[in-house]
N, CA, C and O atoms as a CHARMM CRD file, in Angstrom:
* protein
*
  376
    1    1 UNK  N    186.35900   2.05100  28.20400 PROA 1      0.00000
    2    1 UNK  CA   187.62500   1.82500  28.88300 PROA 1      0.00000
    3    1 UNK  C    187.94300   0.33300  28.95300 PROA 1      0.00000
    4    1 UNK  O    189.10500  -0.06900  28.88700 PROA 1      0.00000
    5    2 UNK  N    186.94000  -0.44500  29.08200 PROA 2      0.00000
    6    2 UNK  CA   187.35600  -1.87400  29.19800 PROA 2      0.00000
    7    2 UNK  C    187.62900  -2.68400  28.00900 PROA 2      0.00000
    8    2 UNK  O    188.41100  -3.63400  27.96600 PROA 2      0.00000
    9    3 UNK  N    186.82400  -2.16600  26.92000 PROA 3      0.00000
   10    3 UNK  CA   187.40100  -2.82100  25.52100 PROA 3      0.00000
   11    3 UNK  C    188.73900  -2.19000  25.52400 PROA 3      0.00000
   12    3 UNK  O    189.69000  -2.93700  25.75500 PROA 3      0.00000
   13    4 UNK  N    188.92500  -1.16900  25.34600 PROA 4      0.00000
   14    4 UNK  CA   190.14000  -0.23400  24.98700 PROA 4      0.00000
   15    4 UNK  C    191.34400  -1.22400  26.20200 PROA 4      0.00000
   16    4 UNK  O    192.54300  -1.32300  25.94200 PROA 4      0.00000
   17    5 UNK  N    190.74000  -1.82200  27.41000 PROA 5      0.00000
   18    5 UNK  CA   192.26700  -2.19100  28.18200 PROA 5      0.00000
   19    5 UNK  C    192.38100  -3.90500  27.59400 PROA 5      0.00000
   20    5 UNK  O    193.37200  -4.58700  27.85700 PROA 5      0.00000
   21    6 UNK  N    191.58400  -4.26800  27.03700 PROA 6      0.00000
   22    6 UNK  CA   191.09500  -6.03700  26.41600 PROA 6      0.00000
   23    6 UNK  C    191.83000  -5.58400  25.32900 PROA 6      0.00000
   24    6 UNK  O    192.90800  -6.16700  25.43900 PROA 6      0.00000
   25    7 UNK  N    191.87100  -4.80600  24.24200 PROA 7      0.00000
   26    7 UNK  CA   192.34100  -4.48300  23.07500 PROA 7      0.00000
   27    7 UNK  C    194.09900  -4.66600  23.18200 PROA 7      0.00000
   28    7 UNK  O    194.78500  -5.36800  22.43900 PROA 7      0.00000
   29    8 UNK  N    194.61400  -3.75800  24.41100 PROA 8      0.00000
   30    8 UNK  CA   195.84900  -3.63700  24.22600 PROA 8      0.00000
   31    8 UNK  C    196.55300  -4.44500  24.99300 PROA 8      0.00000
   32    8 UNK  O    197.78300  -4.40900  24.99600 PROA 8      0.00000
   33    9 UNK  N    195.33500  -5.88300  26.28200 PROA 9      0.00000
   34    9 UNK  CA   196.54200  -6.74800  26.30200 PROA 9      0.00000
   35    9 UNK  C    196.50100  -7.64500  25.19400 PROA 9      0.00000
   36    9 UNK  O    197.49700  -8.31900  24.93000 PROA 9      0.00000
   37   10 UNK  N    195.40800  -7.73000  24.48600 PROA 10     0.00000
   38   10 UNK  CA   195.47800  -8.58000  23.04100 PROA 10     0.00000
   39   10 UNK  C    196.45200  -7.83600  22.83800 PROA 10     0.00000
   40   10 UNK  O    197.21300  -8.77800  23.05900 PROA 10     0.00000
   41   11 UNK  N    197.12600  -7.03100  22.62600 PROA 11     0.00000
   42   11 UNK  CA   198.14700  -6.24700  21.41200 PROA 11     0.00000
   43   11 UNK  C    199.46500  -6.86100  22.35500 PROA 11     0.00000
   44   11 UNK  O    200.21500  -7.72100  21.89500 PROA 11     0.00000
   45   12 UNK  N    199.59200  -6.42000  23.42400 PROA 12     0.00000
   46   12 UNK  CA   200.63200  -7.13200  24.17600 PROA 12     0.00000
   47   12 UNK  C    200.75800  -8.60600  24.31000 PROA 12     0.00000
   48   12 UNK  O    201.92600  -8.74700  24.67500 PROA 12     0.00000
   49   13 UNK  N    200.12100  -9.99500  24.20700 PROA 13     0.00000
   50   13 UNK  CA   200.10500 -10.96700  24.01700 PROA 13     0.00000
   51   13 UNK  C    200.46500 -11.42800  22.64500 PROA 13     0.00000
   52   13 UNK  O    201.13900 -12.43800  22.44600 PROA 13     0.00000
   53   14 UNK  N    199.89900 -10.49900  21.51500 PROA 14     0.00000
   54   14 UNK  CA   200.52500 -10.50500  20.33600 PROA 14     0.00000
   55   14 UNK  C    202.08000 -10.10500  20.15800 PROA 14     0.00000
   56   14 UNK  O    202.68100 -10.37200  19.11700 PROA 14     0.00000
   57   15 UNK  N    202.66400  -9.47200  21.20700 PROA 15     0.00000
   58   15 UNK  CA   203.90600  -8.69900  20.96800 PROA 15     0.00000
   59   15 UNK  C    204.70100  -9.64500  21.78800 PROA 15     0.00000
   60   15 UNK  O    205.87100  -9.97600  21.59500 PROA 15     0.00000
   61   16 UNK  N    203.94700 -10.01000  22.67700 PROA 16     0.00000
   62   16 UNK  CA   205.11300 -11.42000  23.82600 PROA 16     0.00000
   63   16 UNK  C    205.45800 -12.54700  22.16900 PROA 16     0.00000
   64   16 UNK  O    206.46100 -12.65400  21.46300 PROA 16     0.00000
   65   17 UNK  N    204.45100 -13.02100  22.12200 PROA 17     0.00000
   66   17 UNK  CA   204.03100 -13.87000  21.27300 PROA 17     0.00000
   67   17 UNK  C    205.34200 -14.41400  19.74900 PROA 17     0.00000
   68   17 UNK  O    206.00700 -15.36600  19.34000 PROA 17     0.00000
   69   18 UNK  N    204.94300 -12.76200  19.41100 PROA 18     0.00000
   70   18 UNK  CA   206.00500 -12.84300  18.33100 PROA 18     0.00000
   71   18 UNK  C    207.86300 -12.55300  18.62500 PROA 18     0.00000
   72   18 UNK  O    208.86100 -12.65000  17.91100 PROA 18     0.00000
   73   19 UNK  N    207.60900 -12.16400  20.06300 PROA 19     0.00000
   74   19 UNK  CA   209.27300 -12.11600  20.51100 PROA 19     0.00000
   75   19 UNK  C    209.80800 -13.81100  20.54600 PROA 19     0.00000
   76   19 UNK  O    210.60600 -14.44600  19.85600 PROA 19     0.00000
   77   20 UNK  N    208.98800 -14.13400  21.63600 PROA 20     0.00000
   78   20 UNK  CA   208.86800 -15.39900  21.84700 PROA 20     0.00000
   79   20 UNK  C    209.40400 -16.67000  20.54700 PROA 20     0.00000
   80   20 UNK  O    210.19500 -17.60500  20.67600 PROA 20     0.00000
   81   21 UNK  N    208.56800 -16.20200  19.27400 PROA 21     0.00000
   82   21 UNK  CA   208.75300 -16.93300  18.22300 PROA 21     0.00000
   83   21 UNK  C    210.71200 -16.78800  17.86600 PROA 21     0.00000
   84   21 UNK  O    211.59200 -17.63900  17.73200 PROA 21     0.00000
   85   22 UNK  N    210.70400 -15.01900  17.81800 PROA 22     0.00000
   86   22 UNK  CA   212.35800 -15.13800  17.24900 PROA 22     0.00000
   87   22 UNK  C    213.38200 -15.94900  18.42600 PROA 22     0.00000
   88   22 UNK  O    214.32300 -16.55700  17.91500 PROA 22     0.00000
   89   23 UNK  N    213.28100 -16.01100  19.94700 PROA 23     0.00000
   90   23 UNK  CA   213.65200 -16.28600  21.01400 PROA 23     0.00000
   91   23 UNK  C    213.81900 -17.41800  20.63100 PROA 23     0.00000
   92   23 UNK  O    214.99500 -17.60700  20.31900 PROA 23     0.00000
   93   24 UNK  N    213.07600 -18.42100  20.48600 PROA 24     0.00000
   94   24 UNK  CA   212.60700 -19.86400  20.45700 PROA 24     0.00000
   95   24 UNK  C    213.97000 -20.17400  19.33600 PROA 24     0.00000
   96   24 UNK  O    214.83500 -21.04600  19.42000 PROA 24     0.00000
   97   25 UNK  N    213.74800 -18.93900  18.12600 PROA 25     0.00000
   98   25 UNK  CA   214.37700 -19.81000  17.42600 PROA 25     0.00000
   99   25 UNK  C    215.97500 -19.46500  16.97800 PROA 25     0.00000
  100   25 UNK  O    216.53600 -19.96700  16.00400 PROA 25     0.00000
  101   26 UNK  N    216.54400 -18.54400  17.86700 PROA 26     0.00000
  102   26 UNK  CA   217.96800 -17.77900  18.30000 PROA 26     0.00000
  103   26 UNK  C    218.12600 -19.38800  19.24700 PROA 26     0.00000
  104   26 UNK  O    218.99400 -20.21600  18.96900 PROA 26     0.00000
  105   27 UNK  N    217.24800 -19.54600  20.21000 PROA 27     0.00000
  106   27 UNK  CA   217.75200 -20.92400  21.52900 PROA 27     0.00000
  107   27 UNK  C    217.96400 -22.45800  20.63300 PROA 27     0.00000
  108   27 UNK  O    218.31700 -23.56100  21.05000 PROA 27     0.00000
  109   28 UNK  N    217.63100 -22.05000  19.40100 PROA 28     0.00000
  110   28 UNK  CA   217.52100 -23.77000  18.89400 PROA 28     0.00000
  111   28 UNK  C    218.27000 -23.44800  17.79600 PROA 28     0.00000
  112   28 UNK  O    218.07000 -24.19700  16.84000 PROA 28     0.00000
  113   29 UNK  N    219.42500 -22.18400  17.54600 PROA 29     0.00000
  114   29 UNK  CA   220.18400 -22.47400  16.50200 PROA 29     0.00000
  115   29 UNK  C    221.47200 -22.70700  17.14700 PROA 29     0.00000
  116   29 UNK  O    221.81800 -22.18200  18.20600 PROA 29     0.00000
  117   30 UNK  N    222.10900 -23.46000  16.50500 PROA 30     0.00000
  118   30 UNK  CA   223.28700 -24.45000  16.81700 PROA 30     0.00000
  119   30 UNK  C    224.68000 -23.47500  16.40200 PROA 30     0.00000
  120   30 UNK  O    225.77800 -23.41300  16.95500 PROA 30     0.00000
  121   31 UNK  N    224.36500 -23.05500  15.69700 PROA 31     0.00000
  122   31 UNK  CA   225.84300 -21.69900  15.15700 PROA 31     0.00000
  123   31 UNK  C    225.96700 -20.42200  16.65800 PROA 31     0.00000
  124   31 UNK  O    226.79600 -19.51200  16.65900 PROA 31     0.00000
  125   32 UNK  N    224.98100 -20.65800  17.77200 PROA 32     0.00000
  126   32 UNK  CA   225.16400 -19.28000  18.45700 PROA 32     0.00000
  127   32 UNK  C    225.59700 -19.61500  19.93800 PROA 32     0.00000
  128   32 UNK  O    225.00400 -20.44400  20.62800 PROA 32     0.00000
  129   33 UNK  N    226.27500 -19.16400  20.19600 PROA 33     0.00000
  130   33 UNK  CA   226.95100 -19.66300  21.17200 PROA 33     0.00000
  131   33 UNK  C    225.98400 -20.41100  22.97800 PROA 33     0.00000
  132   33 UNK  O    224.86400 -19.96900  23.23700 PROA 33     0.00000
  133   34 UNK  N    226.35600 -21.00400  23.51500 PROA 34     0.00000
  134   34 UNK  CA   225.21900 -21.86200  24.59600 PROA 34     0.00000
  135   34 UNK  C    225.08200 -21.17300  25.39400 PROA 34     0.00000
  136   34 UNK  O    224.26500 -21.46900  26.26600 PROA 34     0.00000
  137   35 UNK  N    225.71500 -20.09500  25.46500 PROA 35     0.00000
  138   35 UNK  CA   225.24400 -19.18800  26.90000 PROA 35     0.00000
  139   35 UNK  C    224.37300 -18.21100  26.40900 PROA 35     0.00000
  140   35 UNK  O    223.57100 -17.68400  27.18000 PROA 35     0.00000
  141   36 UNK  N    224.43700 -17.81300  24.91100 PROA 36     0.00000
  142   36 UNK  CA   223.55400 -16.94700  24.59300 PROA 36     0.00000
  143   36 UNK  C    222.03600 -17.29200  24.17700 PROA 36     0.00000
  144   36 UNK  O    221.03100 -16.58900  24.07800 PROA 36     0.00000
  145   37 UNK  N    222.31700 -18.86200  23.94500 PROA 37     0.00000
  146   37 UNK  CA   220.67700 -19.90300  23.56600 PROA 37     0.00000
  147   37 UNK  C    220.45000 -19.97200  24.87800 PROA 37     0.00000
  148   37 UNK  O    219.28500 -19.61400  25.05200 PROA 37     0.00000
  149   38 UNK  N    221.17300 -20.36200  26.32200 PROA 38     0.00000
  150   38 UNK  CA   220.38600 -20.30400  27.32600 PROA 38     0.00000
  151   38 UNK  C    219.75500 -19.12300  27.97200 PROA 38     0.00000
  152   38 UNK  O    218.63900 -19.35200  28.43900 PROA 38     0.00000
  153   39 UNK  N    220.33300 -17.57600  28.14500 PROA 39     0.00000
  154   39 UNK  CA   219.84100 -16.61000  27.87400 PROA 39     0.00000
  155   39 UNK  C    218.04700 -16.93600  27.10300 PROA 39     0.00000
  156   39 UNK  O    216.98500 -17.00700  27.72200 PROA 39     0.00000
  157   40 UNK  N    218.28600 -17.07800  25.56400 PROA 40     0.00000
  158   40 UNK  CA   217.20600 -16.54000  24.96200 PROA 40     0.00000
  159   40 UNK  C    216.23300 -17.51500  25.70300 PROA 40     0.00000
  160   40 UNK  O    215.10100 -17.05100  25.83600 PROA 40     0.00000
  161   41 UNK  N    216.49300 -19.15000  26.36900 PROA 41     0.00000
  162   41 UNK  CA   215.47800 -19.47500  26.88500 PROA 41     0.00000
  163   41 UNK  C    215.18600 -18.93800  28.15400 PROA 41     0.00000
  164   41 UNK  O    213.97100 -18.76700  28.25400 PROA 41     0.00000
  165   42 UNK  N    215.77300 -18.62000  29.11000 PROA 42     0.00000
  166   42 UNK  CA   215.53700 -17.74900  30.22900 PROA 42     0.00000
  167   42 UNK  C    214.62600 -16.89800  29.71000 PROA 42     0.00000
  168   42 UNK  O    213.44200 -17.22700  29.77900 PROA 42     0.00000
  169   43 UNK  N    214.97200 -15.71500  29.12800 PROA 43     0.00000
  170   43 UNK  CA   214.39400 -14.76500  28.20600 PROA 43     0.00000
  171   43 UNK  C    212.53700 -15.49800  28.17000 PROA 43     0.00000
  172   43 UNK  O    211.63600 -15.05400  28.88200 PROA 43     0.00000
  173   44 UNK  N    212.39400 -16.50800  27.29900 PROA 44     0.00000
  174   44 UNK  CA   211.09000 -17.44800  27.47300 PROA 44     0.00000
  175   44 UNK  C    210.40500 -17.62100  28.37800 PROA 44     0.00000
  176   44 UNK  O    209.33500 -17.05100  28.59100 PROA 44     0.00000
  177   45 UNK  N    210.75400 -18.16300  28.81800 PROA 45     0.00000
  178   45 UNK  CA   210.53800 -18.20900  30.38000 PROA 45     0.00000
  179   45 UNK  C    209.94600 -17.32800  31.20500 PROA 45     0.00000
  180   45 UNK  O    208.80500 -17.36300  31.66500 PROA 45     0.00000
  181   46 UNK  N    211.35200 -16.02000  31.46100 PROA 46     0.00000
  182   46 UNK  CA   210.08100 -14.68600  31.86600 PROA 46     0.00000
  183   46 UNK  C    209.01900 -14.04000  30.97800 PROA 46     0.00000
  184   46 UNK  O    208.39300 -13.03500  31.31600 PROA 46     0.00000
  185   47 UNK  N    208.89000 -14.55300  30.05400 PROA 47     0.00000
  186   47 UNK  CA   207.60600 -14.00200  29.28000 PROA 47     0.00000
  187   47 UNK  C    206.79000 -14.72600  29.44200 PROA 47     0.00000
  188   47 UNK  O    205.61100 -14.37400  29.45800 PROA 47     0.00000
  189   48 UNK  N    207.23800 -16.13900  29.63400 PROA 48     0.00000
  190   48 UNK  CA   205.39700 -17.15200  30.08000 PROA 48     0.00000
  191   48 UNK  C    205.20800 -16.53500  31.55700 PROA 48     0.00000
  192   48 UNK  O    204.00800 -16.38900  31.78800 PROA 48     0.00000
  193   49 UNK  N    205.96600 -16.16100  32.54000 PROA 49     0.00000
  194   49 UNK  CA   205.43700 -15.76600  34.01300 PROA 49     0.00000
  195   49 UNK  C    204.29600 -15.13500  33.91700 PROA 49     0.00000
  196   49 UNK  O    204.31800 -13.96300  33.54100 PROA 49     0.00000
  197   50 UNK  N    203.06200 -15.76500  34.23300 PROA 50     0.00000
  198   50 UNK  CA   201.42200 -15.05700  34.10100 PROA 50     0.00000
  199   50 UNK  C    201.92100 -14.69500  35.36900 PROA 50     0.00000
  200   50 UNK  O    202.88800 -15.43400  35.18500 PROA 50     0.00000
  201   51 UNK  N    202.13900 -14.23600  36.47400 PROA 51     0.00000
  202   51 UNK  CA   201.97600 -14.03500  37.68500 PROA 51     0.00000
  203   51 UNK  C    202.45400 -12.49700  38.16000 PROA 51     0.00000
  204   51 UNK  O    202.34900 -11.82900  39.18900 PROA 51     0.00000
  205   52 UNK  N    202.99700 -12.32600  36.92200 PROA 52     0.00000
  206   52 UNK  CA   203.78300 -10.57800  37.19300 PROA 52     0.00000
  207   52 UNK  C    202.86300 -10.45700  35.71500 PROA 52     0.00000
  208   52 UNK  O    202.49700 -11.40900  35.02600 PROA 52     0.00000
  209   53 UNK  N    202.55200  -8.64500  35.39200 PROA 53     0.00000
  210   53 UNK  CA   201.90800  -7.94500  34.48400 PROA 53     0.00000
  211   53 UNK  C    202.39100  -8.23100  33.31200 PROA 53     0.00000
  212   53 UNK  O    203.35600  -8.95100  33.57100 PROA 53     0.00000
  213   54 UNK  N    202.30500  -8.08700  31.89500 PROA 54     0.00000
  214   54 UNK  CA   203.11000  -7.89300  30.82500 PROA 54     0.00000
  215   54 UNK  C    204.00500  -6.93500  30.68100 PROA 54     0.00000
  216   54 UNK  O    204.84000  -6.99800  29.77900 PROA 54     0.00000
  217   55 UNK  N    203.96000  -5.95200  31.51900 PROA 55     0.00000
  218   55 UNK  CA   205.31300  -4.79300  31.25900 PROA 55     0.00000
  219   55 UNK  C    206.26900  -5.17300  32.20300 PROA 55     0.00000
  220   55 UNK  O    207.36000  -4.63800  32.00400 PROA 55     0.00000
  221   56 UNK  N    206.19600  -6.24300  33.57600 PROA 56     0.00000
  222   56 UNK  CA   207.05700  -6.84500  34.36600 PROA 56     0.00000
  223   56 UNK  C    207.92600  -7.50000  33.37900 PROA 56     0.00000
  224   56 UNK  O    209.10000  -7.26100  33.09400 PROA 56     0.00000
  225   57 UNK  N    206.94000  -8.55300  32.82100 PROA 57     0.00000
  226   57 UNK  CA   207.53500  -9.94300  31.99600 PROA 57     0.00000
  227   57 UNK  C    209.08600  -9.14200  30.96700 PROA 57     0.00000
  228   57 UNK  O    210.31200  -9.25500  30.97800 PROA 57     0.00000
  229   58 UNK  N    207.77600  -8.16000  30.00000 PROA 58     0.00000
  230   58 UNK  CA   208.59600  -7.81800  29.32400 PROA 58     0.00000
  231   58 UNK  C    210.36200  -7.17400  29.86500 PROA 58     0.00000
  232   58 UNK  O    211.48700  -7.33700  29.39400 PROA 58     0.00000
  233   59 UNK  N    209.80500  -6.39500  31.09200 PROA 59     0.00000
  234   59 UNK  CA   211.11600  -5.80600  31.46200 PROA 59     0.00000
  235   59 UNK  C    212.32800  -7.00700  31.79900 PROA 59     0.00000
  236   59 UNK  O    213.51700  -7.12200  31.50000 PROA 59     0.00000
  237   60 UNK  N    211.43600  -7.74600  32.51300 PROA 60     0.00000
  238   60 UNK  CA   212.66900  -8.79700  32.79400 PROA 60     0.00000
  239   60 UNK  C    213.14600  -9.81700  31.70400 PROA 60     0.00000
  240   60 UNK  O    213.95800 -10.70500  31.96700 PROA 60     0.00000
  241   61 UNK  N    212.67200  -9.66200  30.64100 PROA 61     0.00000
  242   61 UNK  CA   213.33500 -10.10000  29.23800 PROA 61     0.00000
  243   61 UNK  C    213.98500  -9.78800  28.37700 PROA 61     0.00000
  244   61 UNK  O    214.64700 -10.51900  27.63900 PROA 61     0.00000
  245   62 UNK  N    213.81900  -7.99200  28.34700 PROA 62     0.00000
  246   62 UNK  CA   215.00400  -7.07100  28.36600 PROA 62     0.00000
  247   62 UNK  C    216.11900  -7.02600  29.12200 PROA 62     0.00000
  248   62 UNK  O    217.17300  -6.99800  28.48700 PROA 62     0.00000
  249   63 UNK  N    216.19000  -7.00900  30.38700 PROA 63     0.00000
  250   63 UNK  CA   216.99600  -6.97600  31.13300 PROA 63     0.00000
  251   63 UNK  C    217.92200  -8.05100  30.63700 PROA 63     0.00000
  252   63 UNK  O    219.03400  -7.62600  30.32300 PROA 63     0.00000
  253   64 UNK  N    217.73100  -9.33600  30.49200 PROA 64     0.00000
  254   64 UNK  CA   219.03000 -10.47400  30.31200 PROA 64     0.00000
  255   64 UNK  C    219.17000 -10.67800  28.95500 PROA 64     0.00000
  256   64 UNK  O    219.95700 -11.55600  28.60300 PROA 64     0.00000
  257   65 UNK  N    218.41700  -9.89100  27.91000 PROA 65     0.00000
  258   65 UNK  CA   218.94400  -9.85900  26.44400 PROA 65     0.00000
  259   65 UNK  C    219.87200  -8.25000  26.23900 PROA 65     0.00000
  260   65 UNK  O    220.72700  -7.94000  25.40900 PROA 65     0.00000
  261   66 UNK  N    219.45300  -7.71100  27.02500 PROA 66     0.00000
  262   66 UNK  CA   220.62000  -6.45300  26.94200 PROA 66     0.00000
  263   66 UNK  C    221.61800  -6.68300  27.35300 PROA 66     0.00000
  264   66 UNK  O    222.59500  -6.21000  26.77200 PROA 66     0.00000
  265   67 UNK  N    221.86800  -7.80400  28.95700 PROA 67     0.00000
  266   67 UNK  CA   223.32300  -7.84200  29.12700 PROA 67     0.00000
  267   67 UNK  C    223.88500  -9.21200  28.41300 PROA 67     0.00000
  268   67 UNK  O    225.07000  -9.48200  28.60800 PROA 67     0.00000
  269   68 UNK  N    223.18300  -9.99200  27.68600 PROA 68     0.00000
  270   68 UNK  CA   223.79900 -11.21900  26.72000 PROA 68     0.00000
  271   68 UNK  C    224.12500 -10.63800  25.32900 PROA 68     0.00000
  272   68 UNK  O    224.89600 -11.30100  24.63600 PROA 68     0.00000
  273   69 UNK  N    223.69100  -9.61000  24.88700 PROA 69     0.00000
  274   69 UNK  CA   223.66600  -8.84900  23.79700 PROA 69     0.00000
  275   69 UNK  C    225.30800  -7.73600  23.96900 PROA 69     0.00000
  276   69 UNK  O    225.72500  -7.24700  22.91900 PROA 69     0.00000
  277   70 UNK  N    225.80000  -7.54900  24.79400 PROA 70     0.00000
  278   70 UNK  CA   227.14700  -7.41100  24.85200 PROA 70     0.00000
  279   70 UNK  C    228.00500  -8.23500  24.85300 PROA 70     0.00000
  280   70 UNK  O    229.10200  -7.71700  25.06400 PROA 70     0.00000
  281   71 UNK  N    228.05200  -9.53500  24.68500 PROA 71     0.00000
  282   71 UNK  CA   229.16200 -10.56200  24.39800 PROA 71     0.00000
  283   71 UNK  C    229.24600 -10.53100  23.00400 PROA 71     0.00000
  284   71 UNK  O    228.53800 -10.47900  21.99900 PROA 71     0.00000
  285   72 UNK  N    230.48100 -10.58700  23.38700 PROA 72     0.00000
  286   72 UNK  CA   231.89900 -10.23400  22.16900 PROA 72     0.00000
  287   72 UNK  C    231.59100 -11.60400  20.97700 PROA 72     0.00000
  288   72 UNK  O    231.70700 -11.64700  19.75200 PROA 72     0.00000
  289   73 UNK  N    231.24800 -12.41600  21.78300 PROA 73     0.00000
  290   73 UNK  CA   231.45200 -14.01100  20.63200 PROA 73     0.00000
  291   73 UNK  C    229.94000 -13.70100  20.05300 PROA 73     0.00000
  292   73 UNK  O    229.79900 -14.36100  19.02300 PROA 73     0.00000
  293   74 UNK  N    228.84900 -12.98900  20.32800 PROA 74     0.00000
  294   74 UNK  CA   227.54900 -13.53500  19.28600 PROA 74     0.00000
  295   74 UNK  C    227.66900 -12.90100  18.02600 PROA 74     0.00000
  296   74 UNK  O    228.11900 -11.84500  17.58000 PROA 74     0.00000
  297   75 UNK  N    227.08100 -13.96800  17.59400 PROA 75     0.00000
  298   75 UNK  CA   227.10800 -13.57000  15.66200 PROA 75     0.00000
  299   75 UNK  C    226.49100 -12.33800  15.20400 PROA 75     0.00000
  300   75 UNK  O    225.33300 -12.15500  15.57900 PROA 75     0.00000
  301   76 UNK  N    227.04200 -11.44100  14.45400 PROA 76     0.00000
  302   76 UNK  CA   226.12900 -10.16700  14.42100 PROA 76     0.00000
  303   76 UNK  C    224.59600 -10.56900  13.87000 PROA 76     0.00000
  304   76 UNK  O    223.68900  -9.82300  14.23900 PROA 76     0.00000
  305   77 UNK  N    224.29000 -11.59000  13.09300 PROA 77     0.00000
  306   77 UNK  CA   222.86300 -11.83800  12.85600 PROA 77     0.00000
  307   77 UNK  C    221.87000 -11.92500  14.02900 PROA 77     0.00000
  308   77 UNK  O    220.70400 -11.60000  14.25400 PROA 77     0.00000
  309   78 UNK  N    223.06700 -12.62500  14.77600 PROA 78     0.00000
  310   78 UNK  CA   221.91400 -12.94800  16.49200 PROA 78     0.00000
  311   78 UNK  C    221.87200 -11.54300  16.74700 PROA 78     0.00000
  312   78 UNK  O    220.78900 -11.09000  16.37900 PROA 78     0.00000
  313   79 UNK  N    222.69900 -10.59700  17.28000 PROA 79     0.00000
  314   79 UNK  CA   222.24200  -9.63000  18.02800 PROA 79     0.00000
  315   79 UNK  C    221.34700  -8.59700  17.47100 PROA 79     0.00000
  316   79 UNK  O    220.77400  -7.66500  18.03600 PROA 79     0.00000
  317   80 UNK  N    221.35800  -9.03000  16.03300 PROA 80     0.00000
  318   80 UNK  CA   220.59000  -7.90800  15.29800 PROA 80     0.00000
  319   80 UNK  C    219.18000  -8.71100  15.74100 PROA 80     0.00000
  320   80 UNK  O    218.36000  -7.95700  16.26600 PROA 80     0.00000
  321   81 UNK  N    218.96300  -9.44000  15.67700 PROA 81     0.00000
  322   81 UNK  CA   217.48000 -10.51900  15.94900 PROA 81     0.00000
  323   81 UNK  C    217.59500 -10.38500  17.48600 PROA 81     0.00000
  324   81 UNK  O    216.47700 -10.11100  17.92500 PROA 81     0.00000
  325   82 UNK  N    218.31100 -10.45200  18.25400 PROA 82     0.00000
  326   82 UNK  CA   217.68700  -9.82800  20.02300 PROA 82     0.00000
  327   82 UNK  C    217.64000  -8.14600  20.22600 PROA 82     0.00000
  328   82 UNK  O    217.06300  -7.42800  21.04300 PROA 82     0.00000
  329   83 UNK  N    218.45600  -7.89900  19.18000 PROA 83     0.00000
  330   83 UNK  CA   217.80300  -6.08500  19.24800 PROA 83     0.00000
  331   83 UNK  C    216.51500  -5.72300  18.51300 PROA 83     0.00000
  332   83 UNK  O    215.84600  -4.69800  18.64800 PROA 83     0.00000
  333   84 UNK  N    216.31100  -6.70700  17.75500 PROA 84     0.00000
  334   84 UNK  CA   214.63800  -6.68900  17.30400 PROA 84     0.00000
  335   84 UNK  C    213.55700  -6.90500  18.57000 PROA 84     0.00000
  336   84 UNK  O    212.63800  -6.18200  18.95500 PROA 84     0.00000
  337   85 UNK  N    214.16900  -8.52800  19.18100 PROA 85     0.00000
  338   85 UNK  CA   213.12600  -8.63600  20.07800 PROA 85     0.00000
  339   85 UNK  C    212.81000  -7.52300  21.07400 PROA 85     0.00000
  340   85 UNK  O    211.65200  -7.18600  21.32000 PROA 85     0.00000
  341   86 UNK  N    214.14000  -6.83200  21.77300 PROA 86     0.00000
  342   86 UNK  CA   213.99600  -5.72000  22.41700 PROA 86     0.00000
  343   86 UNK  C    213.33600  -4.49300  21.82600 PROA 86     0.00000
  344   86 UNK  O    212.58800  -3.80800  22.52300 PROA 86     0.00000
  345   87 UNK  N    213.53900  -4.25300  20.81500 PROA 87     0.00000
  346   87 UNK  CA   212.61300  -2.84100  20.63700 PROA 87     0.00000
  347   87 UNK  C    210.99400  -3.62300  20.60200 PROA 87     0.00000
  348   87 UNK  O    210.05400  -3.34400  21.34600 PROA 87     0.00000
  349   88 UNK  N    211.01600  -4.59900  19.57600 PROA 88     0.00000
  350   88 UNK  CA   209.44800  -5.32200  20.22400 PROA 88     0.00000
  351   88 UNK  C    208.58000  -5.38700  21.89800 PROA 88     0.00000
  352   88 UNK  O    207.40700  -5.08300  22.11400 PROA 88     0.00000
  353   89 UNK  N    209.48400  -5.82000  22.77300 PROA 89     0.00000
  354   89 UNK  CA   209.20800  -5.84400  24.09600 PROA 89     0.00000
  355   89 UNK  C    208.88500  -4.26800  24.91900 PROA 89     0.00000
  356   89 UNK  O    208.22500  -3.91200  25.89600 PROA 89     0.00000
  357   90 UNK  N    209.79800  -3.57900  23.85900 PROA 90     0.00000
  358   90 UNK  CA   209.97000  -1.98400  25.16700 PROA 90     0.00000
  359   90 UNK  C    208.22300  -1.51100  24.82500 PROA 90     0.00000
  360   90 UNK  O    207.54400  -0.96700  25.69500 PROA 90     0.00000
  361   91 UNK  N    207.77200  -1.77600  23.66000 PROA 91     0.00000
  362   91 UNK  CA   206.77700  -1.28800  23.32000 PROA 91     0.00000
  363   91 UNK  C    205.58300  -1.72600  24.73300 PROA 91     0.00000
  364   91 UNK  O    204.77200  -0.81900  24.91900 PROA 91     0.00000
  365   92 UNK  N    205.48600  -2.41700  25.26900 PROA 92     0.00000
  366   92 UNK  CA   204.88600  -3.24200  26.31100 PROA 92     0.00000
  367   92 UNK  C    205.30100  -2.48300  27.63800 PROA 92     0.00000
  368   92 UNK  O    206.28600  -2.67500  28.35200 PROA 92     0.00000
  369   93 UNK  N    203.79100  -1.13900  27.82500 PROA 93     0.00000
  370   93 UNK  CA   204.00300  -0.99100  29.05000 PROA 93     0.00000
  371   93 UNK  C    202.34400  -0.61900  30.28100 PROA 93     0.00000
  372   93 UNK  O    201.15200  -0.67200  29.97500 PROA 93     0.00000
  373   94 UNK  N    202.65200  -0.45200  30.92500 PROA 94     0.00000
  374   94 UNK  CA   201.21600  -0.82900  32.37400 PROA 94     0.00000
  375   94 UNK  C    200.84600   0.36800  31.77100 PROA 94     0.00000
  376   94 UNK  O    199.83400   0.96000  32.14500 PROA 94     0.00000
């Protein structure tokens, strides 16, 4: 039981990890609008919070890419790349 719960927050640290990477780099492209790069760093942010679980983090990183992911002005490339990160994140649960 204890390898098996070590195994899958390795798998969940791997899954913050690689959201994190597309996040990082949706917040540092210059074509997407500033409320939606500040979003994706918010977004960052609650995924470094060590202080809540990984299925907290994750939820609350969903939460403000689902409602930034309905504005009318983002580029369809961005939202297709924060609907990636989201199905990545949902996978992440207690």
């Amino acid at each position: 039981m204890v390898r098996r719960k070590s195994e899958r927050i390795a798998e969940y640290e791997t899954s913050i990890t690689q959201a994190m990477r597309v996040l990082k780099e949706i917040s540092e492209d210059t074509t997407t609008p500033r409320n939606i790069r500040r979003s994706a760093k918010a977004a960052i942010d609650a995924l470094l919070e060590v202080s809540v679980s990984h299925a907290v983090r994750a939820a609350n990183a969903i939460s403000m890419l689902d409602e930034v992911s309905q504005d009318p002005n983002m580029p369809p490339y961005t939202r297709t790349r924060i609907w990636n990160v989201v199905s990545i994140l949902e996978t992440i649960k207690d």
